[in-house]
N, C-alpha and C positions, 0 to 999 in steps of 0.2 A: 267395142263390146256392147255399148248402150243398144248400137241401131242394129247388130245381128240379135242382140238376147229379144228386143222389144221393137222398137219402131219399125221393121222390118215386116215383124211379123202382125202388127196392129194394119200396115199399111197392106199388104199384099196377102191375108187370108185364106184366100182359096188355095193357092200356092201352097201353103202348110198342109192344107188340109189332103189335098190329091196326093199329095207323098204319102202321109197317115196312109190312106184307102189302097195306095197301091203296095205298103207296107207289112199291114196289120190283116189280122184273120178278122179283127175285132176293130169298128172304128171308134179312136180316139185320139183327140185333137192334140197333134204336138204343138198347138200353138201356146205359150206360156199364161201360167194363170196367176203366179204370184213371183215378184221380183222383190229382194232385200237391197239398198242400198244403205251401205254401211260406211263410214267416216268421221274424221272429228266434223265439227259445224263450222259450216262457211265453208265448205267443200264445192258448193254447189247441187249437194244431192234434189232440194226444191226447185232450184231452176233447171236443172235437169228437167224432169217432171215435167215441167212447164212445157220447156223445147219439145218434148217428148210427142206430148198432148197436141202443139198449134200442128207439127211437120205432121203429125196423121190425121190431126184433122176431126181430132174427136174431142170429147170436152174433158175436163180435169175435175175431178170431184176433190177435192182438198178437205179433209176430214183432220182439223186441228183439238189437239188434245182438250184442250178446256170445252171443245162441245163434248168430247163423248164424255167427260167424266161428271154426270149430273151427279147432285146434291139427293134427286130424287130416286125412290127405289122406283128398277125397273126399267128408266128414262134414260139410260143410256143404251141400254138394249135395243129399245124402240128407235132413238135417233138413228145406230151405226145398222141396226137390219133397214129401216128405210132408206137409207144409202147406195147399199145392196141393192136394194127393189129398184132404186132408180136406177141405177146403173144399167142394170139387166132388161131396163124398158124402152133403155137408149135406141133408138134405130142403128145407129152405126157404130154403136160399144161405146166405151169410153176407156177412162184411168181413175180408180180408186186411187188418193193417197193418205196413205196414212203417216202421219208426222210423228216420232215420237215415239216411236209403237213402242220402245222396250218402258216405255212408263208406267203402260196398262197392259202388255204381254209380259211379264215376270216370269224366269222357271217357278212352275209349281212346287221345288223344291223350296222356294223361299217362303217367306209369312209371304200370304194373299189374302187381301183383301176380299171377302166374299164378292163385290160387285166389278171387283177385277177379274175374281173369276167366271163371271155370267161374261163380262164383255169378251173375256179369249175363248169361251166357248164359241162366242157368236161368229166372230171373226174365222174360226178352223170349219165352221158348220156351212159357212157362208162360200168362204172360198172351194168349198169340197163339194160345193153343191152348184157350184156355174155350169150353166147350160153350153155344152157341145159347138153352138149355133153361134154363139154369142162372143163380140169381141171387145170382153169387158178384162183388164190385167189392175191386179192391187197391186201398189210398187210401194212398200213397207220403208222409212229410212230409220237410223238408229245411228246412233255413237257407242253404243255398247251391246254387241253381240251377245258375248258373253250370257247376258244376261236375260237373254230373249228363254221362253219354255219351249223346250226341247221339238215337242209335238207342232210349235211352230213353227220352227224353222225346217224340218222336213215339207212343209207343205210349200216351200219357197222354192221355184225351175231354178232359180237361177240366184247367185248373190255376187252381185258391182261392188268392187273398194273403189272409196274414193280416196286416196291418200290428198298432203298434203301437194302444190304446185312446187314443181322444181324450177330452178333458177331462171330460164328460160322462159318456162310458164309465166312466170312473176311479172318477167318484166314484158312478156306481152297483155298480159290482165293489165299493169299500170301502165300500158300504151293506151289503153281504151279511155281511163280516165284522165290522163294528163300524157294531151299528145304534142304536147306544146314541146315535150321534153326530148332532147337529143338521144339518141342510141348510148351513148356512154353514159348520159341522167340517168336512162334507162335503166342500165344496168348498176349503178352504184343504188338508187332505187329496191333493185331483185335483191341485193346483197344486203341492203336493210331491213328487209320482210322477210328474210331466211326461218321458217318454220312456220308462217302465216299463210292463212287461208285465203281465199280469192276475197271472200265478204271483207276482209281483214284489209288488205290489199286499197279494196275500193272505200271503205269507210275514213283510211287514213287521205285519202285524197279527196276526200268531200271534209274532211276535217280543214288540212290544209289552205286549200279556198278560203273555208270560214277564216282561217286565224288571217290570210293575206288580206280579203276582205274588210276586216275589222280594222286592220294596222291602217287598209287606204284612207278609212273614211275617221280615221281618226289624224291623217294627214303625218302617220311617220311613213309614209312612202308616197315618193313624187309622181303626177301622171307621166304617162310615156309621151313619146313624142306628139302623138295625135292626140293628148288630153286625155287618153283615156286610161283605166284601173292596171297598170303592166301584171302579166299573168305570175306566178307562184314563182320562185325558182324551185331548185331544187334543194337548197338545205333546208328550205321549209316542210317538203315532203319527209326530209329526211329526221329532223326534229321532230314531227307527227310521228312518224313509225317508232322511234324511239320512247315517245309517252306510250303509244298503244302495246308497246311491248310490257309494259311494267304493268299491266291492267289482264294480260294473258295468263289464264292459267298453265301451268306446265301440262303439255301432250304428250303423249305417245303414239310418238309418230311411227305412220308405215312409209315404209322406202317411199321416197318421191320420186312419181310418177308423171308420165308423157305420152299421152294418147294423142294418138290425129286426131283431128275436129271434125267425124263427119257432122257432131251436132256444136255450136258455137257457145261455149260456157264464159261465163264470169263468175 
């Protein structure tokens, strides 16, 4: 869904476009101009992005919450429209992201802050005004929908879930970091991260490290044969995912999901 909604059409443009023309009385660009990826955190929706960005080959503008929301009146306005401006100067487009957006997109039904609502003005003004020509896409992410202004979220082609990794997922995410581990590690692994996120996933296996780390050079574990640090087992993984659990806020979770990789996430 990523590389038909977006990469598809960042990489091959013209394409989009000759369909519109042979289409339309009128032309205009079905190529996407705003994308919602929606998930708990640690889904992967940033590194998405990322992927997104190197496989087309265009730059990532990463627009994190603490820049846009200045102290000063006015300055955030100024920072998130010269964003905009750069984007649109790009020779070969790029990807706006916006991190966070339901922080500073609020339904207007709620208390708003006045300088929350100059900045969601800017943002509806800005996307509604991208040039034809131009192969610039905002990809908005959030953990709570719900909560985005209304007027925003119609302005979004398209909206990606990212649920949480199902069992399978799991235990090829904790193959990338601990591949030392057998298929059946593997999987008793998946079955101790059940409701965790890929970040989740990869944090408990750099956790693990440290603690195996610590116990060598504190000399309660003996070298291997070749003298050197013997790598993690697996109850140690397993003991990690079990602290990290108790540290998780309770989710609400959406059905876990299994997408082919045409783009490669962790």
């Amino acid at each position: 869904e990523i590389e038909d909604t977006v990469l598809l059409a960042l990489q091959n443009p013209q394409i989009y476009d000759d369909i519109a023309r042979g289409t339309r009385c009128k032309f205009e660009t079905n190529r996407p101009r705003a994308v919602l990826f929606e998930g708990p955190p640690g889904t992967g929706k940033t590194s998405s992005a990322r992927v997104i960005a190197k496989q087309a080959g265009v730059p990532l503008l990463y627009v994190p919450l603490e820049i846009i929301m200045s102290k000063y009146y006015g300055e955030s306005e100024r920072l998130l429209g010269s964003v905009f401006s750069l984007a649109n100067n790009l020779p070969d487009g790029g990807i706006i992201f916006l991190d966070e957006v339901d922080s500073f997109a609020i339904s207007r039904d709620s208390e708003m802050h006045e300088a929350t609502r100059r900045i969601l003005s800017v943002i509806l003004r800005q996307i509604d005004g991208f040039e034809q020509d131009r192969r610039v896409v905002v990809i908005a992410a959030t953990n709570r929908k719900e909560d985005l202004d209304p007027a925003l979220i119609s302005r979004f082609d398209s909206m990606i879930c990212f649920g949480l990794p199902d069992q399978q997922s799991r235990a090829e995410i904790a193959a990338q970091y601990a591949k030392h581990l057998t298929k059946s590690e593997l999987v008793q692994f998946s079955l101790a991260t059940e409701e965790m996120a890929g970040r989740d996933i990869r944090d408990i296996c750099m956790q693990a490290e440290r603690h195996w780390a610590s116990k060598f050079i504190r000399g309660q574990i003996p070298k291997d044969e070749k003298g050197e640090p013997p790598l993690p087992p697996i109850d140690e993984y397993v003991a990690c995912a079990e602290q990290r659990r108790k540290s998780l806020p309770d989710r609400t979770r959406p059905a876990a999901s299994r997408s082919g990789p045409p783009l490669k996430l962790a």
